[in-house]
C-alpha atoms as one frame of an Amber mdcrd trajectory, in Angstrom:
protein
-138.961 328.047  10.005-135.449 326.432   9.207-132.812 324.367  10.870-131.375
 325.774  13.749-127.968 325.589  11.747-129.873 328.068   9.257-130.690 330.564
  11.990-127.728 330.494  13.634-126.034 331.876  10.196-129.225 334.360  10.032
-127.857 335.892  12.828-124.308 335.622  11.857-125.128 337.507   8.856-127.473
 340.318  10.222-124.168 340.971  13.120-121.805 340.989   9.948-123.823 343.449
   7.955-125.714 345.435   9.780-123.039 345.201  13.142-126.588 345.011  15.506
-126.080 344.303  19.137-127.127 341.425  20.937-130.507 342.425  22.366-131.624
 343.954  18.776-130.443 340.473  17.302-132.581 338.773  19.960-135.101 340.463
  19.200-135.548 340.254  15.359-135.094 336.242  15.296-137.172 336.101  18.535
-134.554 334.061  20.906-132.651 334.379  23.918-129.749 336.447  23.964-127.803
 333.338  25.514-128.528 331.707  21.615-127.858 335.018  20.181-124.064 334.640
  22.311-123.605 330.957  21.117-124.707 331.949  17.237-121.765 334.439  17.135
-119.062 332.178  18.901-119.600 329.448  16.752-121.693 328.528  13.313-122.090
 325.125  14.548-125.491 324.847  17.692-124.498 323.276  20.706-125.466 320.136
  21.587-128.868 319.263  23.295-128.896 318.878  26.490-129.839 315.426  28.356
-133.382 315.954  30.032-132.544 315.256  34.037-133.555 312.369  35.437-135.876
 313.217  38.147-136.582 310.911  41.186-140.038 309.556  41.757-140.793 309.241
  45.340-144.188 308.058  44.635-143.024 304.970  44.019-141.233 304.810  47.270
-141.047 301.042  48.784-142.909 299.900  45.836-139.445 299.614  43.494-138.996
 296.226  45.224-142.220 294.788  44.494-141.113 295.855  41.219-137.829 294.071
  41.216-139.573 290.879  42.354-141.775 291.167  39.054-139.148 291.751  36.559
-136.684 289.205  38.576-139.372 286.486  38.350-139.664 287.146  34.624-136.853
 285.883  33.969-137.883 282.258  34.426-141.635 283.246  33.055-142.646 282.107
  29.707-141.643 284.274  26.872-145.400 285.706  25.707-146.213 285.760  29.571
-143.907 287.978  31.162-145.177 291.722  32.810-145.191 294.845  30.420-144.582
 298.499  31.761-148.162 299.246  31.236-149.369 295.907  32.871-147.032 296.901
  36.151-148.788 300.116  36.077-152.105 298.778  36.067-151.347 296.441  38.633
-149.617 298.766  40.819-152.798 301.349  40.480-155.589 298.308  40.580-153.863
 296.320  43.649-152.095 298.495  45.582-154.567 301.641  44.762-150.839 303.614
  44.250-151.407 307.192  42.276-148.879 307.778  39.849-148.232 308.058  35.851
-147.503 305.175  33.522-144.507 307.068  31.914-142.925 307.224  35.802-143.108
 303.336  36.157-142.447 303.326  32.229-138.891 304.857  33.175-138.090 303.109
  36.184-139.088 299.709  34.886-136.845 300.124  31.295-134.017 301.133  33.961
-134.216 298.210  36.323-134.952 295.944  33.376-131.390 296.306  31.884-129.927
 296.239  35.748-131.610 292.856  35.856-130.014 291.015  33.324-133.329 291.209
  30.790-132.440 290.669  27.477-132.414 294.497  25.167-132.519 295.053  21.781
-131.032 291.662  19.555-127.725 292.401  18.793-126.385 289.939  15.826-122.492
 289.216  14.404-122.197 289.810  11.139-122.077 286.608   9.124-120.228 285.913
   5.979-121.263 282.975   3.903-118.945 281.277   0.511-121.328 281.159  -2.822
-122.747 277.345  -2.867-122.185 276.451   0.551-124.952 276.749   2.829-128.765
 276.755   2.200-131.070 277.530   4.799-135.063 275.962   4.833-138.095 276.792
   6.683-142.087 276.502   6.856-144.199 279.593   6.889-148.136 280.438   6.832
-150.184 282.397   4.549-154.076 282.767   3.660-155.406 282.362   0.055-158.565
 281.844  -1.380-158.574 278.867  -2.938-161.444 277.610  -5.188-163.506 280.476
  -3.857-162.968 280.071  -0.013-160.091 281.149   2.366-157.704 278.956   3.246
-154.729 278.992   5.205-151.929 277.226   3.668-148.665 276.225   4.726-145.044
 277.990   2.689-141.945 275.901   2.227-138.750 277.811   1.920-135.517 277.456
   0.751-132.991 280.420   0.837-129.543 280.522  -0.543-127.298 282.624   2.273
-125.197 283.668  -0.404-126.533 285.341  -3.005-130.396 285.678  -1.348-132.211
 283.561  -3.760-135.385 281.854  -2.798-137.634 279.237  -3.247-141.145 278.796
  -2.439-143.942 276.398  -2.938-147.210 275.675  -1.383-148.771 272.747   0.887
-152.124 272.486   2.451-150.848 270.914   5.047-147.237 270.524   6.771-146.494
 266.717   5.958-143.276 264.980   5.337-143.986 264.372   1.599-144.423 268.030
   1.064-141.223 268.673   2.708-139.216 265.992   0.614-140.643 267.404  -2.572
-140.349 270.995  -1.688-136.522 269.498  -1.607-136.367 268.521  -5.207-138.790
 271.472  -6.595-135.953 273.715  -4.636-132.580 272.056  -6.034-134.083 271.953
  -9.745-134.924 275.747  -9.616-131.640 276.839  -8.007-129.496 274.158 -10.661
-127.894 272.582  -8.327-127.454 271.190  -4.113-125.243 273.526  -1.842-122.589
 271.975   0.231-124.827 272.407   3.585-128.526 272.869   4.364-129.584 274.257
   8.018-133.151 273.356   9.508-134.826 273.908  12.854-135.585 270.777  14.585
-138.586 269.973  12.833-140.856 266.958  12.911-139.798 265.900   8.932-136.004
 265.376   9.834-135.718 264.975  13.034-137.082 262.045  15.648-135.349 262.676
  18.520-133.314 265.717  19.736-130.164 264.528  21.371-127.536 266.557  23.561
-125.711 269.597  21.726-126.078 269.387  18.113-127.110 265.337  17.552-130.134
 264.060  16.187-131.605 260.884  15.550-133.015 262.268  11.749-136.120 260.377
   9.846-135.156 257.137   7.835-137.247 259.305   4.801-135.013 262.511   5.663
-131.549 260.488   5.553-132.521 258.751   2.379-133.261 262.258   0.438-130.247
 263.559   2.244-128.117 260.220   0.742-129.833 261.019  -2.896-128.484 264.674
  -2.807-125.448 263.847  -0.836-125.610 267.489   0.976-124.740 267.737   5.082
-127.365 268.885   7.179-127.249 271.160   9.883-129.546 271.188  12.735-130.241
 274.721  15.159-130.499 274.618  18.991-133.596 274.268  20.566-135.666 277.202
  21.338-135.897 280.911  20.431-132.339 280.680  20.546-131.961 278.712  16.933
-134.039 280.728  14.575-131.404 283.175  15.181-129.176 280.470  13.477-131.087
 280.967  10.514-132.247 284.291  10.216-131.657 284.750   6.800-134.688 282.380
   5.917-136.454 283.314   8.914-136.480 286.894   7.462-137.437 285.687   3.977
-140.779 284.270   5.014-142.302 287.324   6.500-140.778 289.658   3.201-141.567
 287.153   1.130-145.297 286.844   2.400-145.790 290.539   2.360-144.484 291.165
  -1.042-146.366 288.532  -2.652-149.804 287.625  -0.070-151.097 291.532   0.256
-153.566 291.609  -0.944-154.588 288.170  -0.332-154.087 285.977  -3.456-156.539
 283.889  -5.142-156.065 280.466  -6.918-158.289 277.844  -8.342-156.089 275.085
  -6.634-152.667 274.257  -5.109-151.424 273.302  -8.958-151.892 276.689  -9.833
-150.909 278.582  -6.582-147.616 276.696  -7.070-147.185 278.398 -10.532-147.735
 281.698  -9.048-145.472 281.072  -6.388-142.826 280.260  -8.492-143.419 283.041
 -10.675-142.751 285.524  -8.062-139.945 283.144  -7.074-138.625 284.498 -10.302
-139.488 288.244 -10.350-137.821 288.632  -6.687-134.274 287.532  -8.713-134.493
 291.117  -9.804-134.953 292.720  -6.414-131.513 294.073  -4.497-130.636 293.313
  -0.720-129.301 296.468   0.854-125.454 296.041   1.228-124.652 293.713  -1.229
-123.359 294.670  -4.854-125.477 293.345  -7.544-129.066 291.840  -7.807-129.711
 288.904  -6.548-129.712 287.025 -10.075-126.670 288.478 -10.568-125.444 286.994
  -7.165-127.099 283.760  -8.377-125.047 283.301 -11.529-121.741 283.700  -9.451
-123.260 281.070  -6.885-124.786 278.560  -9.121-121.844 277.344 -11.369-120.323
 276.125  -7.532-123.107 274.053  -6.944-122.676 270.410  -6.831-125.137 268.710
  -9.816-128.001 267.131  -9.824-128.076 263.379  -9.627-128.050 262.197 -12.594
-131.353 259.528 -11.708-133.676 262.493 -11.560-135.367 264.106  -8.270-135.934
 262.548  -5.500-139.237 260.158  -5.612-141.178 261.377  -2.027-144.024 259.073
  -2.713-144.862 256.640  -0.302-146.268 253.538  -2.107-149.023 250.910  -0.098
-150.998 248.396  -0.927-154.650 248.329  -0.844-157.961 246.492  -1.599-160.627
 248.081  -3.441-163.556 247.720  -1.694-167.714 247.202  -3.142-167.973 251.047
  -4.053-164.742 250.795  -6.235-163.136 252.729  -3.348-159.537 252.317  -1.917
-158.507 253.892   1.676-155.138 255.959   1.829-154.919 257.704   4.798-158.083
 258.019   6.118-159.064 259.385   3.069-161.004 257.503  -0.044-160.543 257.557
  -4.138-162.228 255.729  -6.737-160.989 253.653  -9.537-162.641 251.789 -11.930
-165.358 249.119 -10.959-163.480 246.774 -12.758-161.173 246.392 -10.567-163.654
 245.938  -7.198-162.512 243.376  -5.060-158.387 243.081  -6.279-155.975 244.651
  -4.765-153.790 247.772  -6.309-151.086 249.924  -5.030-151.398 253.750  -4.327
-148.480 256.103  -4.768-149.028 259.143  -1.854-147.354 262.465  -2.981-147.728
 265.287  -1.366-150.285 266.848  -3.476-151.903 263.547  -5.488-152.323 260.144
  -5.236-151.423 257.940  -8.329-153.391 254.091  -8.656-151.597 251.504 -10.542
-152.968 247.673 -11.115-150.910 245.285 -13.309-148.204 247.999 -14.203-150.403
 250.790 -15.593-152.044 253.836 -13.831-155.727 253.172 -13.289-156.461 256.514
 -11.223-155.297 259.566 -10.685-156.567 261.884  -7.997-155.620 265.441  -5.944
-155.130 264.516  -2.317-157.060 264.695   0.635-156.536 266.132   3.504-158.194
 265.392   7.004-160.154 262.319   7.214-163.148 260.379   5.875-163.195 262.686
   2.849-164.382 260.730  -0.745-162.810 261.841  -4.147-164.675 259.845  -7.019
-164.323 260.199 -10.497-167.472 259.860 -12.602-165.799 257.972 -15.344-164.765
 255.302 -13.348-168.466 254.428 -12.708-169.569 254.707 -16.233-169.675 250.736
 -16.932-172.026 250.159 -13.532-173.857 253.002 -14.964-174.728 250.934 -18.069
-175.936 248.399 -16.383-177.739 250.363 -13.344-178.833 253.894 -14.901-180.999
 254.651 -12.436-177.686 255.071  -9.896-176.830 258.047 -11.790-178.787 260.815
 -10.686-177.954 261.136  -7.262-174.675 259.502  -7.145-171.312 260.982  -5.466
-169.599 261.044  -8.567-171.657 262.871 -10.630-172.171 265.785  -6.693-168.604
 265.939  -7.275-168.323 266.625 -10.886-171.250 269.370 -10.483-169.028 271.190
  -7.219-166.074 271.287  -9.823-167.432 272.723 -12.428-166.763 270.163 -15.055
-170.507 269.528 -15.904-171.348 271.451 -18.433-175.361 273.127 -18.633-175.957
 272.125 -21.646-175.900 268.348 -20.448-178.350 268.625 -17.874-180.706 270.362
 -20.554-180.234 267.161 -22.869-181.149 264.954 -19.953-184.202 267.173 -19.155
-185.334 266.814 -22.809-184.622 263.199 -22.807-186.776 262.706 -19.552-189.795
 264.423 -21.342-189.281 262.281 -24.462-188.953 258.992 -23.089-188.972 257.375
 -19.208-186.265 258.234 -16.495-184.366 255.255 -16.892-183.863 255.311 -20.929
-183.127 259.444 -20.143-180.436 257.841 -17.528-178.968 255.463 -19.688-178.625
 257.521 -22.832-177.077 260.228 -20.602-174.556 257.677 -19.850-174.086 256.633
 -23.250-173.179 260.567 -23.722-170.399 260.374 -21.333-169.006 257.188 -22.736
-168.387 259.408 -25.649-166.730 261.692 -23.699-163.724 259.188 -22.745-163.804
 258.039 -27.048-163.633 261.873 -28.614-163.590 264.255 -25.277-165.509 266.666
 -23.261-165.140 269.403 -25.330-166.252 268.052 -28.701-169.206 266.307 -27.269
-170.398 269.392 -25.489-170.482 270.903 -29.229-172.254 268.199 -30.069-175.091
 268.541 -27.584-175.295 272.106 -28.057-175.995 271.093 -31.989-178.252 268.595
 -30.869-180.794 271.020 -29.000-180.778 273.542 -31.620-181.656 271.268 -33.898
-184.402 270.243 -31.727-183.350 266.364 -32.112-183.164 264.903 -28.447-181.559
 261.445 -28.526-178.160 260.248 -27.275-178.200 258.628 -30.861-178.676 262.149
 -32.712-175.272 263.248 -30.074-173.412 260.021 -31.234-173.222 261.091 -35.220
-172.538 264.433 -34.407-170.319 264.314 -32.479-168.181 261.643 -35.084-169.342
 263.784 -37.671-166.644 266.780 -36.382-164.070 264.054 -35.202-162.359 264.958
 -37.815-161.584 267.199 -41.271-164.162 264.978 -43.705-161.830 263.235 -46.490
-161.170 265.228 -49.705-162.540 263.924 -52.639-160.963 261.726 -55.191-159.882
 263.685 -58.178-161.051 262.825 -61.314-158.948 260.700 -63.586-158.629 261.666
 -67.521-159.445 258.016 -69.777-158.607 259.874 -73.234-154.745 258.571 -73.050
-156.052 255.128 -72.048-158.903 255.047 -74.454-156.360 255.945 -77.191-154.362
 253.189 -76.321-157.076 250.510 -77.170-156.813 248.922 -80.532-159.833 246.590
 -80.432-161.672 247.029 -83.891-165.327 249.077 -83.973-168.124 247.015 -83.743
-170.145 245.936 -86.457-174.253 247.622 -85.593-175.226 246.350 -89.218-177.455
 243.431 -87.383-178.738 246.125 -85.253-180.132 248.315 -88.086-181.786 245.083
 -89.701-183.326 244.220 -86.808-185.447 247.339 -86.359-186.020 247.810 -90.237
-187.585 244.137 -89.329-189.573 245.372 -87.032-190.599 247.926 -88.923
C-alpha cells in the first residue's frame, strides 16, 4: 500500500478519468466517503488529528500522593528519584489501586513538567576560534591485557575547534599519568591552545573555592607554567560536564568506535600505540555540520597554536631517594624493584613515571622497570641477580626472578632442556652454576644468539655450558676473510745476490761414495 499522498491522487485520477461518484470511489480504494470528499478538495491529506486526552478517574485523590512523590524528587538524589513504572507499582502494591501503567505513565509526564522537573537537555549553540580552547577528560574501558581483562583508565584531550583528539592509556588514574597524558597530547596536536577546560578533578585541583576559584596542585601549576596555557575549571556537579560536552561526548564515541569488540594488547606500551593509531585514523572521520574532515580542520587550527617549549615536554617524574635493602630491593610506593646486588646496602634514587620506574646510582641508570600498581607487588629482574648466582647457584631454581621471567615469557624451552641435560650429566649445583654461566652470556652477546647456541648445543648432543660458550662466540660475528696471497716473482727478481756455489756439496757425496 502507498502513502496516503499516493492514494489521495489515486482517487483524483480515477474521478478525472473515469468521472465515478463518490460512493463507487469509496468503494474501489476501500475508504470512507468523508476521505473520498477531502481527496477531491485538495491533493494535499489533512492533518492528523490530536488523540483526546481522556480523564482518569481511577486515579481520583491519588494525583496528590502523586504530586508529593514527584515534588520530593526534586531534592532526591539524581539515580534515586521515582520512575512512572515505579509509581505504578507502588500505587498497585501499597495502596492495592487497579489501574494501567500507561494512565499513571500520562499523568505523571504531565505533572512532571507542571512541577518544575527538568525535560529533555536543551544546549546553546557554541562557537569556538581555531587554537583557543582544549577540553580534557578521563574515561574507562576494558581490554585484555597480557591475556586477562582489565579495566583501564582513557585520558582525553579534544580540540573544540576542529574535533581532533587525543587518547592514551593508564592503569590507573594517577597524577603522573595525567601530567604526561599532557605532553603526549601537545606533541601530537603540534602545539598548546590558548585555554584548556577540566572538571574539578583530584590532579589539578586541591580545594574547590566559591564560583570559579581553585586552589590547583603545586605539580598541576608547574606543567601549567611549562606550557604557559590558562586553565579553566567547570562548576561542580552534573551541571559542569555540560561545560565540556564536546570531550564528554568524545569518550563514549571514541570508546565505541575503537573498544567493540574488546581490544587486546600485550601491555600498556603497546595499547598506547594502538590508541594512538586510531587517534590518527579518526582525523579522517567528518562531524556532522562542519565543512571539511577533521584533519582538514586540524591544519587550519594547528598553525595558531602557540609552540612547544623549546626545553622539551614536560618531565612528570617524581624523583625519591631510597635504600636498597638485603634482597637488592628498593620500595617506591608500596611497590618493590630490583637492581643489581652490587649496589645492596647504598642508597639510589628512583624516577616514578606514570608507566615505569627508572634507577640511577652515581649518574647512570642501574634499573629499569614497568610500574606497579597496588601494593606489596615485587618486579625483579633476573640479571640483576646473576653475580649472587655465581657465588650461590643453588638460589637459582626457585628464585623470584627467574618465576618472573618464566610468567613473561622471556625463558626460552630450550634452556630448561640444557639445564635438564646438565642435571643428568653432572650434580644440581654444577647444572645451577653452568646455567648461570649461560645467562652471563646472555648480557655479553644477547638472548637471541645464545638461544641459537643452545639449540646447536643439544643437537649436537654436547651438554656443557662450555660447549654453549664457543658457540655461541663462534656466530658473534662474520669469521675474518682470509689473507690474499701475495706474488714474490717481482721481489725475487729484484735480488741480485750471486748463485751459490753446490761444488763442495757434490764432492762431499762422491766422498761418501
Amino acid at each position: 500500500m502507498g502513502s496516503r499522498v499516493e492514494q489521495f491522487e489515486q482517487i483524483r485520477r480515477d474521478r478525472d478519468r473515469e468521472g465515478l461518484s463518490i460512493r463507487a470511489l469509496a468503494e474501489r480504494h476501500g475508504v470512507h466517503r468523508r476521505a473520498v470528499r477531502q481527496a477531491l478538495e485538495s491533493p494535499v491529506p489533512p492533518p492528523k488529528r490530536a488523540p483526546v486526552t481522556r480523564p482518569a478517574p481511577k486515579l481520583g485523590v491519588y494525583r496528590e500522593l502523586i504530586d508529593e512523590w514527584l515534588i520530593a524528587d526534586l531534592t532526591a538524589p539524581r539515580k534515586q528519584r521515582h520512575t512512572s513504572r515505579r509509581i505504578w507499582q507502588r500505587l498497585v502494591d501499597e495502596h492495592g489501586l487497579e489501574v494501567a501503567e500507561t494512565t499513571v505513565r500520562d499523568h505523571v509526564r504531565k505533572r512532571r513538567r507542571a512541577l518544575g522537573h527538568a525535560g529533555t537537555d536543551v544546549f546553546v549553540p557554541q562557537v569556538h576560534a581555531p587554537g583557543a580552547t582544549a577540553e580534557v577528560d578521563w574515561g574507562e574501558a576494558d581490554v585484555r591485557l597480557a591475556g586477562e581483562q582489565t579495566r583501564v583508565h582513557l585520558f582525553f584531550m579534544r580540540a573544540c575547534f576542529s574535533g581532533a583528539a587525543f587518547a592514551m592509556a593508564s592503569p590507573v588514574e594517577t597524577q603522573q599519568a595525567f601530567l604526561e597524558g599532557h605532553a603526549l597530547a601537545f606533541d601530537w596536536f603540534g602545539g598548546v591552545f590558548e585555554e584548556v577546560r577540566y572538571d574539578n578533578l583530584g590532579s589539578a585541583v586541591k580545594k574547590v573555592l566559591k564560583g570559579r576559584r581553585r586552589i590547583e596542585t603545586d605539580r598541576f601549576v608547574a606543567m601549567r607554567s611549562h606550557y604557559l596555557y590558562e586553565s579553566l575549571f567547570t562548576t561542580r556537579g552534573i551541571a559542569g560536564a555540560h561545560e565540556k560536552g564536546g570531550v564528554e561526548g568524545e569518550v563514549g564515541r571514541f570508546r565505541r568506535r575503537h573498544f567493540v569488540p574488546v581490544p587486546a594488547a600485550a601491555s600498556i606500551a603497546d595499547l598506547n600505540v594502538m590508541l594512538r593509531d586510531a587517534s590518527d585514523l579518526d582525523l579522517h572521520r567528518r562531524i556532522a555540520g562542519r565543512p571539511g574532515t577533521v584533519a582538514e580542520q586540524l591544519q587550519i587550527e594547528r598553525p595558531l597554536l602557540r609552540a612547544l617549549p623549546t626545553a622539551g615536554g614536560f618531565d612528570s617524574t617524581e624523583i625519591a631517594s631510597v635504600r636498597v635493602d638485603s634482597k637488592a630491593l628498593v620500595t617506591v610506593r608500596q611497590n618493590r624493584y630490583s637492581v643489581p646486588v652490587a649496589l645492596a646496602g647504598l642508597r639510589v634514587s628512583a624516577a616514578v613515571g606514570a608507566s615505569e620506574i627508572r634507577i640511577d646510582h652515581g649518574g647512570r641508570q642501574v634499573a629499569r622497570h614497568e610500574r606497579l600498581h597496588g601494593r606489596f607487588k615485587t618486579s625483579a629482574h633476573l640479571d640483576h641477580y646473576l653475580e649472587l648466582l655465581r657465588r650461590k647457584p643453588g638460589g637459582l631454581e626457585r628464585s623470584l626472578p627467574l618465576a618472573q621471567e618464566r610468567a613473561a615469557g622471556r625463558w626460552p624451552a630450550c634452556f630448561d632442556e640444557l639445564w635438564a641435560a646438565l642435571a643428568e650429566r653432572y650434580d644440581a649445583s654444577t647444572a645451577a652454576a653452568q646455567m648461570v654461566d649461560v645467562l652471563l652470556l646472555c648480557r655479553e652477546l644477547g638472548p637471541a644468539r645464545v638461544e641459537l647456541a643452545v639449540r646447536g648445543t643439544l643437537a649436537a648432543g654436547a651438554v656443557d655450558g662450555r660447549a654453549v660458550a664457543v658457540l655461541a662466540r663462534r656466530a658473534s660475528g662474520p669469521a675474518a676473510p682470509p689473507a690474499p696471497l701475495t706474488d714474490l716473482a717481482p721481489r725475487l727478481a729484484a735480488c741480485d745476490r750471486p748463485e751459490p756455489d753446490l761444488s763442495g756439496y757434490d764432492e762431499l757425496i762422491g766422498g761418501q761414495a
